[in-house]
N, C-alpha and C positions, 0 to 999 in steps of 0.2 A: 751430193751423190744420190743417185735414185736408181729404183730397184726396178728391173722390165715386169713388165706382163702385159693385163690387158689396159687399156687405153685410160679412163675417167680414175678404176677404182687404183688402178697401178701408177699410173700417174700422178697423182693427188699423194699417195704414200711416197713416192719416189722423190718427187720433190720434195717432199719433209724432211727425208733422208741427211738435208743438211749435209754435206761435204762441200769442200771448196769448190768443186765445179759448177756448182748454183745450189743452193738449199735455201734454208731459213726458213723463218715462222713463214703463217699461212698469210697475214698482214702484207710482210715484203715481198712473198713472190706473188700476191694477185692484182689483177689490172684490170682495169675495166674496158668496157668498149666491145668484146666479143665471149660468144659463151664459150670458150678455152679458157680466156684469161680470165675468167669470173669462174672456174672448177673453183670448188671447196675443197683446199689442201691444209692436210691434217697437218698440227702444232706439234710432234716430236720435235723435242729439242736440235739443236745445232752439237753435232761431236767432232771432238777435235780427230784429224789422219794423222796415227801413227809419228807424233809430234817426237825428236831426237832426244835424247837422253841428257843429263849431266856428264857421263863419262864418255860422249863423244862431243864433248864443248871442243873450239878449235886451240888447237895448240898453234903459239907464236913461235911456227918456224916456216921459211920461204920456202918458197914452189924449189921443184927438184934441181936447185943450181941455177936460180936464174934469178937476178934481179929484178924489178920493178917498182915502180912508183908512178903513184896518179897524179893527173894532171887537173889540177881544184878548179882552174877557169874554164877548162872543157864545158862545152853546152852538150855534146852528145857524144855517144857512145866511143866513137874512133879518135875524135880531141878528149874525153875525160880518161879513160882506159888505154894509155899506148901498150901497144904488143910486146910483151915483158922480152929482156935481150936476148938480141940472136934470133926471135921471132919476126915476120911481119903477115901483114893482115893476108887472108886469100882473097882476091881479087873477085869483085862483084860487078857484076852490067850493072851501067847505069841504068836505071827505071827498072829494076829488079828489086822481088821483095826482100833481097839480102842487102841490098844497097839503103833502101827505105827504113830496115827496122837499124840497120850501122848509123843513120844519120839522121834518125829521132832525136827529138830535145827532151832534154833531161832537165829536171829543175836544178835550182843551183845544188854548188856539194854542200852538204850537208843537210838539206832538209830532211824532214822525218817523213814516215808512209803514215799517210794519213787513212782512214777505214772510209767507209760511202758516204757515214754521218757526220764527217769531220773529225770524230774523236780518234785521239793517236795509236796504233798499232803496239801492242805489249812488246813486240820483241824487235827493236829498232836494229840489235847489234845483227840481223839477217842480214839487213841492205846495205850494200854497198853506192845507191844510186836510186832515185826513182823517177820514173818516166815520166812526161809532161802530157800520159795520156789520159783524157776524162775517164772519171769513173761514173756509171748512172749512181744518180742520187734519187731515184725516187723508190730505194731498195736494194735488199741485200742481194743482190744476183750474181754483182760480176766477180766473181770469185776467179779460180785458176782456171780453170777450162776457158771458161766465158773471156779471162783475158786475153787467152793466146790466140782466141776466135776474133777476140777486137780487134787485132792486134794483126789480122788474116785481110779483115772487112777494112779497118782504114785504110789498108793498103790497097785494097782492091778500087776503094772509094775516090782515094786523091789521085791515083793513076790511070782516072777514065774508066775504069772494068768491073760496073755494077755487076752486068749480066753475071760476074763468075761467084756473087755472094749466095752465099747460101749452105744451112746449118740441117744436120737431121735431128730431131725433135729423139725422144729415147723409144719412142715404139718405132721409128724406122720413117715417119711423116718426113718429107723434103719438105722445108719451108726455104723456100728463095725470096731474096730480097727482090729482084725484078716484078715478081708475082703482087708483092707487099706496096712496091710504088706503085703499080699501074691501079690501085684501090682495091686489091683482092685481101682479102681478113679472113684465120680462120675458122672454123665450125666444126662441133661435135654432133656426129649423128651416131648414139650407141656409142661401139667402140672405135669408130673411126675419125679419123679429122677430114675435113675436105676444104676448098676452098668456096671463099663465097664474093662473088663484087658488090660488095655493098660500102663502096670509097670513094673520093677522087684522086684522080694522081696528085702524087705531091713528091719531088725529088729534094726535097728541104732536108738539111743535116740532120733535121727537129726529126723529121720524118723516119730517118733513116735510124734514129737513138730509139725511138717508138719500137721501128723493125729489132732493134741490138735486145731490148727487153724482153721482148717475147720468147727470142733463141734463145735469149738467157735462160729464161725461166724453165724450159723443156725439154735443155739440151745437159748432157753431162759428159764427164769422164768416162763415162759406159756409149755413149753413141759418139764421142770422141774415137775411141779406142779403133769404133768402125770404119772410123772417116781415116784409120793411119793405118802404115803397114810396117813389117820388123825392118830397120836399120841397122847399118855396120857405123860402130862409134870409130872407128878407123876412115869414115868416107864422112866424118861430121860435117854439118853442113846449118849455115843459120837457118833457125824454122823447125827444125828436131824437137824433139821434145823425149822427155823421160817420162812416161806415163804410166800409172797404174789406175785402169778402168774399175771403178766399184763404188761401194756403199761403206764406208767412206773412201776414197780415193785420191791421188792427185794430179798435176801434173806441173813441171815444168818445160821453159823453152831456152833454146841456147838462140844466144842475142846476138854470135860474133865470134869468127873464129879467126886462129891465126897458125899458121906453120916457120918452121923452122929450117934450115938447107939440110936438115936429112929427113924431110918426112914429116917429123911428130908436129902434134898439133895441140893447140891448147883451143878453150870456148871459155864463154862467158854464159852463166846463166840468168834467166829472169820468170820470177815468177808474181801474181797474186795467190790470196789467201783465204781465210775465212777468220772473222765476215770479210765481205767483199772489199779491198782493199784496193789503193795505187800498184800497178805495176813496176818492179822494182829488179834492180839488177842484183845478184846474189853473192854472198861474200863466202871464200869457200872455206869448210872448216878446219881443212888441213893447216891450212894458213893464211887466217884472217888481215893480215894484210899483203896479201894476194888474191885479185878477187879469179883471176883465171884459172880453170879446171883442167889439168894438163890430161890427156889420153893414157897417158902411162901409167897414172896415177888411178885410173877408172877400176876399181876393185867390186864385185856386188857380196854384201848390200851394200848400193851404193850411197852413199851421205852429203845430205843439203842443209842447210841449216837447221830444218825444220821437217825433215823427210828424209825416210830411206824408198831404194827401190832396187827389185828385186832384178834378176837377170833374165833379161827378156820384154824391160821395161823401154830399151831404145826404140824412138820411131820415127817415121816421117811422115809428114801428114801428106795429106791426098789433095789441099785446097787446089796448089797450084799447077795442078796436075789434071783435076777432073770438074774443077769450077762450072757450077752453071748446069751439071748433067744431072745432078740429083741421083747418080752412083755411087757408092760405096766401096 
């Protein structure tokens, strides 16, 4: 999480800021290759968000009247998670990004969420699942924001639709990926960034993880916040997210929804973490062997394994709606 102001001295402290939506030492968020990514960003520690208590550890009792049970040979989200009874899933277009994040691979059941440097995540009993989506490993970046942005971008990526990638940096800079492949990198003049062509195109995946680093590194839960608008948890929809913009902050995303013949609707959630960790499906604490989040059940503060958030935290994000405009 990082703090606004002006551009070099605010940004260098914001980034230190350390929350799960990009932080960390001054080593893992800098990069070389342009004078952005070579700022000198101050070493403030890494602080944990508003991490859940012992007395809201989950009590073993089942969602509100409903059965369920997971399916272990599931590869992804709709084979591993059936729609607990009496539910069924809500229907997505195919080639939709609700369709794409439902029918992501998940590694097998059971694996552990592993952190960027390989070593194991302290609090396994969160995940209910983790996605078979890469983490950068050359730094601590891809925390929660940075996931649910990757998570925006692959989709954009594997379904033909570069032109709609694109992240705003925390002063308000649009950096789009299209700009990024055609050899444009960017530059600080004073307080401002601008673009510079000093590249050649290159549409390589390599290319494009280079582009994911950068967003990482400049983007948070604070220019998240801008890129979303208020949602009704009653109109849930996959791609939502419960957000709280700040210093430290976080966010998660709902991975999958499903309703029921009168209405109510349950979700699945998913988030990363800090350090920058696998993307992982959420186990809920109401009833940890239940990982679906039922509507009825939505009370604020509301409780994730590892988070509460506050009312007013529902949103939806802007990607798939204003891709490509570099508006807000």
């Amino acid at each position: 999480m990082r703090r606004y102001g002006y551009l070099i001295v605010v940004m260098c402290a914001a980034l230190a800021a350390a929350g799960c939506a990009g932080g960390g030492s001054a080593g893992e968020r800098t990069a070389s290759g342009n004078p952005l990514e070579q700022t000198v960003l101050s070493t403030e520690n890494s602080r944990e968000a508003r991490p859940l208590t012992t007395e809201t550890q989950a009590e073993e009792t089942g969602g509100p009247g409903h059965t369920w049970a997971i399916n272990p040979a599931g590869t992804t989200l709709e084979s591993r998670f059936p729609a607990p009874e009496g539910f069924s899933r809500v229907h997505q277009e195919e080639g939709s990004f609700g369709s794409f994040v439902r029918n992501f691979s998940l590694l097998p059941d059971g694996e552990p969420v592993h952190l960027y440097d390989g070593r194991l995540k302290g609090n396994q009993e969160a995940a209910a699942a983790v996605f078979a989506m890469p983490v950068l490993e050359s730094g601590d970046v891809q925390q929660c924001a940075d996931s649910v942005m990757r998570m925006y971008a692959e989709y954009f990526w594997h379904s033909g639709q570069p032109e709609k990638i694109g992240f705003h940096f925390v002063n308000g800079f649009w950096f789009d990926y299209p700009t990024y492949r055609d050899g444009g990198r960017v530059k600080v003049n004073g307080n401002s960034v601008s673009w510079s062509q000093s590249a050649s195109y290159d549409d390589s995946y390599e290319a494009f993880e280079r582009y994911l680093f950068i967003a990482f590194s400049y983007s948070s839960t604070l220019s998240m916040w801008e890129e979303s608008r208020p949602a009704d948890i009653g109109d849930v929809q996959i791609g939502d997210v419960f957000l709280r913009g700040g210093s430290p902050g976080h966010v998660v995303m709902v991975a999958d929804v499903c309703e029921d013949g009168q209405g109510r609707k349950a979700f699945l959630l998913a988030q990363s973490y800090m350090p920058a960790q696998q993307f992982h499906v959420l186990n809920n604490p109401l009833h940890r062997e239940d990982p679906w989040y039922y509507v009825e059940e939505v009370t604020y503060p509301f409780a994730t394994p590892e988070y509460r958030f506050d009312e007013g935290s529902f949103r939806r994000m802007n990607y798939l709606d204003g891709g490509g405009t570099g508006t807000r």
